[in-house]
C-alpha positions in Angstrom: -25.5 -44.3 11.8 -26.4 -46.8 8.9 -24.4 -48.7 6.9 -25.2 -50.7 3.5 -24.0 -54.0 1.9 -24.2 -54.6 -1.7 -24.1 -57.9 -2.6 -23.0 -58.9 -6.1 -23.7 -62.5 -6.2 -26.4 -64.0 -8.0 -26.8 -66.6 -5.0 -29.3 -66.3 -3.2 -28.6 -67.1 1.0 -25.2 -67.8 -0.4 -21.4 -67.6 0.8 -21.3 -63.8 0.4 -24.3 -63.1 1.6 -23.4 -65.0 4.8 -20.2 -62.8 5.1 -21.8 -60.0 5.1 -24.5 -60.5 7.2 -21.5 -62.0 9.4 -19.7 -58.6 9.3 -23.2 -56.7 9.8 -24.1 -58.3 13.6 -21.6 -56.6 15.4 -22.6 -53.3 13.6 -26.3 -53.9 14.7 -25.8 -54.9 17.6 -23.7 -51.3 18.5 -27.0 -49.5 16.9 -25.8 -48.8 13.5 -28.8 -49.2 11.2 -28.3 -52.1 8.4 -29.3 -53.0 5.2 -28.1 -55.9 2.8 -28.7 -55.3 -0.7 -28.5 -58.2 -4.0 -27.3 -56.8 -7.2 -26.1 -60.1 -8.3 -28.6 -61.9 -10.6 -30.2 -58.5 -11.5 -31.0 -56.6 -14.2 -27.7 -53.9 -13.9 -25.9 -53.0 -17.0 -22.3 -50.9 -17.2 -21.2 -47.6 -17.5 -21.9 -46.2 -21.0 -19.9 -43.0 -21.2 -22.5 -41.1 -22.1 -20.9 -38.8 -19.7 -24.5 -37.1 -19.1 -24.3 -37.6 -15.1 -21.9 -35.0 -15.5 -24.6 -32.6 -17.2 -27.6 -33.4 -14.7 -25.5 -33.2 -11.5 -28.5 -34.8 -9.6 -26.7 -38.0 -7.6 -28.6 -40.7 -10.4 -27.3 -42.4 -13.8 -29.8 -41.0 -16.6 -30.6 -44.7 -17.7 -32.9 -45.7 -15.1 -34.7 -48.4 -15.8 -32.5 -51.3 -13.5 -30.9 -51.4 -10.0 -28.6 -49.4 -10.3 -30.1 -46.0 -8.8 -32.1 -47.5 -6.1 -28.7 -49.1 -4.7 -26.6 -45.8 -5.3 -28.7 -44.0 -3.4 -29.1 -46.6 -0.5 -25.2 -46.1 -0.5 -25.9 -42.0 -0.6 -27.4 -42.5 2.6 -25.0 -44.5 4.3 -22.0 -43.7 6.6 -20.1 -46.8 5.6 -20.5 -49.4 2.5 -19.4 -53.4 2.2 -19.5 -54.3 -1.3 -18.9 -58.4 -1.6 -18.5 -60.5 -4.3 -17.8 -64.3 -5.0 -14.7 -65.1 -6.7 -15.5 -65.0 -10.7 -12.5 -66.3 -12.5 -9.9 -64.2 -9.7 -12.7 -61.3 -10.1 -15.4 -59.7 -9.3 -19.2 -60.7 -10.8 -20.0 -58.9 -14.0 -23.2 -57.1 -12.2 -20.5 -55.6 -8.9 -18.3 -54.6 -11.6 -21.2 -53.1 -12.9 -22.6 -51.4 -10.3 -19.0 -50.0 -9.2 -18.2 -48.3 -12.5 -21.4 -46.8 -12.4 -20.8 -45.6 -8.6 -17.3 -44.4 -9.3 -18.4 -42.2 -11.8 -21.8 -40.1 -10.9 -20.1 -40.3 -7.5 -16.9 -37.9 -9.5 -19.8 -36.1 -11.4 -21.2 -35.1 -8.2 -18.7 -33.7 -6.4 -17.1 -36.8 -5.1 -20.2 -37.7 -2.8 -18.3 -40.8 -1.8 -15.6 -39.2 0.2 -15.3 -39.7 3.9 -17.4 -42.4 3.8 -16.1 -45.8 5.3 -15.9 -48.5 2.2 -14.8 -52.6 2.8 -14.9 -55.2 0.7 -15.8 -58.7 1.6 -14.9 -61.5 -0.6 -16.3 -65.4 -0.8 -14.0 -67.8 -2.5 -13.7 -71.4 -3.3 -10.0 -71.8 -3.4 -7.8 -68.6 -5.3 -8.1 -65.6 -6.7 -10.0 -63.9 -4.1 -6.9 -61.3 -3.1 -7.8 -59.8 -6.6 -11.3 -59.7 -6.0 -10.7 -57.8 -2.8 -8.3 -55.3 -4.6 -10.9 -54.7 -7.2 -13.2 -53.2 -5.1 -10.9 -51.7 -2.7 -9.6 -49.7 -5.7 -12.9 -47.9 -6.1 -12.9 -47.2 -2.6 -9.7 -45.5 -3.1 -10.0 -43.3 -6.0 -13.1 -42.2 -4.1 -11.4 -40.5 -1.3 -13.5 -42.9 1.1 -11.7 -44.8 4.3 -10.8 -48.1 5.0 -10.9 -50.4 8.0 -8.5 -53.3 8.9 -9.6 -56.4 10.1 -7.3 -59.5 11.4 -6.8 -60.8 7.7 -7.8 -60.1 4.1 -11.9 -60.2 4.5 -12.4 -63.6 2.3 -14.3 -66.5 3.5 -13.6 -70.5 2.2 -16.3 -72.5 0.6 -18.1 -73.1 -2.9 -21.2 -74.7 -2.0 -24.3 -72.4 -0.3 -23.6 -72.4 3.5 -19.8 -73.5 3.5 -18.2 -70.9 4.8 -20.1 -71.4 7.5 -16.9 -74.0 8.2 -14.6 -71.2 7.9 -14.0 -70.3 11.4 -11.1 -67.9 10.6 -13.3 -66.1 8.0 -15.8 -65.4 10.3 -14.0 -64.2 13.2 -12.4 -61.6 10.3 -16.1 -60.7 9.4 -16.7 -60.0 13.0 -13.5 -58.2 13.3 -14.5 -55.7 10.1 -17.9 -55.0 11.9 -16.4 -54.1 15.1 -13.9 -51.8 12.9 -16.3 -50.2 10.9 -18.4 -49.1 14.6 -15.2 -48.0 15.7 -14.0 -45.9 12.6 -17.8 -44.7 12.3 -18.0 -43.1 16.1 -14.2 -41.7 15.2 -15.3 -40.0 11.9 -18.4 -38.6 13.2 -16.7 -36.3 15.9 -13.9 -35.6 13.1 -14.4 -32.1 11.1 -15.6 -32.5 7.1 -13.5 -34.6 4.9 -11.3 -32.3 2.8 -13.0 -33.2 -0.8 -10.3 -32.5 -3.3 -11.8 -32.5 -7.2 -9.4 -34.6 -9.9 -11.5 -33.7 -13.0 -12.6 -30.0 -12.1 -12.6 -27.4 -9.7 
């Protein structure tokens, strides 16, 4: 089983990144195959509306020239997804938002090829704000029929400079938590029958 996180913060080796590699350990170490993925502080522009992902029907945004297909389909070929962000004024980073608008839609266009997959968000945070952040994601997660795991707390991790959350002891026993929940829910979908896609828009 694989499973992908997208990073959305520009930081390099910074608090989100930590958080998700956090959550990824126990999901490698059960045999899952992982990959961590940086958006943030790439070249990833929004959803234009052009509506022609619904024309081509072929999993990809017709404007191809940043990150934004390369990480989709990493995602395509995963069982379960982490998105994480840092906090950016009680929201997401502009590229996440992004990438999720993006993903939300030629996911719909497509037959909603997002259902039944496992989706958590992962949140870094200096202070407030971050309960938003984690909503924000977890509302594409929703409207894309895909299933989410519990942990022991909201998945959000404390600390502003690179490497601080390392001091968050709470945050990272909830990373480890998420991991452990994701193998679980992964082996438990696996031996479940095919998720029963229902259509919004057509069909």
């Amino acid at each position: 089983m694989k499973v992908v996180a997208i990073n959305g913060s520009p930081r390099k080796g910074g608090n989100t990144e930590l958080l998700l590699k956090t959550a990824l350990e126990p999901l490698a170490q059960a045999g899952w195959e992982t990959e961590l993925v940086r958006i943030g502080g790439k070249n990833i522009h929004g959803c234009r509306a052009c509506f022609k992902c619904w024309e081509t029907k072929d999993n990809r945004c017709i404007f191809g020239k940043d990150v934004f297909n390369d990480a989709f389909a990493k995602v395509l070929g995963a069982d379960a997804v982490i998105l994480g962000s840092p906090t950016y004024f009680a929201d997401v980073t502009a590229e996440m938002k992004a990438f999720m608008d993006r993903a939300g839609f030629v996911a719909m266009a497509n037959g909603c090829v997002l259902a039944g997959k496992i989706g958590a968000a992962v949140v870094a945070v200096r202070r407030g704000g971050a309960t938003h952040v984690f909503d924000t994601m977890n509302h594409l997660f929703q409207i894309s029929q895909m299933v989410l795991p519990g942990s022991t707390y909201w998945n959000m991790g404390y600390g502003l400079e690179p490497g601080k959350v390392e001091g968050d002891v709470e945050g990272l026993r909830n990373m480890t938590q998420l991991g452990k929940a994701i193998d679980w829910l992964g082996k438990a979908i696996k031996n479940a029958p095919p998720y029963p896609v229902q259509m919004s828009r057509e069909g």
